[in-house]
N, C-alpha and C positions, 0 to 999 in steps of 0.2 A: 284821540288815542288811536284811533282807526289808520290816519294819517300816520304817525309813528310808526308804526306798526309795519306800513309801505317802506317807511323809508329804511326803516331796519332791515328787514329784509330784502331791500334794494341791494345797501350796502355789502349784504351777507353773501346774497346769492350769484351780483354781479361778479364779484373778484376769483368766486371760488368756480362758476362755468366760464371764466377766461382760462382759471389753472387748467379745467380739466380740458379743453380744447386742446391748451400748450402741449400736457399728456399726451394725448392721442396724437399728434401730427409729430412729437418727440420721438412716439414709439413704435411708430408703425410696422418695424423689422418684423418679421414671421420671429417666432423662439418652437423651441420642440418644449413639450410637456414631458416630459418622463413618468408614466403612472404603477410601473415596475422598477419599482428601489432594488432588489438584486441583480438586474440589467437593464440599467437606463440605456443601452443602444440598441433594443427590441424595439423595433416598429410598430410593431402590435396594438400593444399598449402606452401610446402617444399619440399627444395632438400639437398640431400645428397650429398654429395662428398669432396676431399680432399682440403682443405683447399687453398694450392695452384693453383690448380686449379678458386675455386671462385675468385682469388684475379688476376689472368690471365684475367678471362672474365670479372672483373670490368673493370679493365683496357683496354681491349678492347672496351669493351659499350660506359666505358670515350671517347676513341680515335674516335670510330664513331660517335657518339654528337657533339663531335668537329668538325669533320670534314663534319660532313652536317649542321652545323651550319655554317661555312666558306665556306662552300659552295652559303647558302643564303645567305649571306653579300655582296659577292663578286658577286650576280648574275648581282647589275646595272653596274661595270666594264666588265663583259664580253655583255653586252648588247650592250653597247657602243662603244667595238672594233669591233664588227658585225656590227654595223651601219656605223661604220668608213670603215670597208672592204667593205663592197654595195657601199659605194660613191665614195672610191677610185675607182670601178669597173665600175663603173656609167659613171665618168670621165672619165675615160680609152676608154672607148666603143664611148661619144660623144667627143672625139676628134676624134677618128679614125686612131689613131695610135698607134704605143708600144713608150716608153720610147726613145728620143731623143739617138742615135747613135753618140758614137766620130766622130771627123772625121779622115780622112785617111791621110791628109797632115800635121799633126802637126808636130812641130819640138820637137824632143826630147830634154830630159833636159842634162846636161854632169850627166854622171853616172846613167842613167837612161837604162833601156833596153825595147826595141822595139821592 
């Protein structure tokens, strides 16, 4: 399985960091950014850089929006495993014991090992 697993991801990753190399050496041109939509020829507000580049850090912006947005969605599930961990711990403390021990005189099963 383990092996699969290589080769898939062989497959996957090889062809797709060939595209993005092609990318980068395709687009090397400088582009201006325009960050003022009422006058995109204010220099101010613009950046310079290679094409590739901008289309990297969209894509990054994308992945961290997403990801602290999934992060607040998901915040009342992890609320809830926390409250579930205090009660387990809760419980634990007012019985006043650990978790019930086998006991020592069981009979073993045939084919089982003791």
């Amino acid at each position: 399985m383990n092996r699969v697993r290589k080769i898939v991801s062989f497959v996957i990753f090889v062809p797709l960091a060939i595209m993005l190399i092609v990318l980068c050496v395709a687009n090397r041109e400088p582009v201006r950014l325009a960050l003022n939509p009422f006058q995109p020829s204010d220099t101010v507000l613009s950046v310079t850089g290679p094409l590739f580049l901008m289309l990297f850090l969209a894509l990054l912006v994308g992945m961290l929006i997403g990801a602290v947005g999934t992060w607040f969605a998901q915040g009342k599930y992890r609320k809830q495993a926390r409250l579930e961990a205090r009660a387990a711990i809760a419980r634990e403390k007012q019985t006043g014991s650990a978790p019930a021990k086998p006991s020592t005189n069981a009979v073993a099963l045939p084919g089982s090992r003791m």
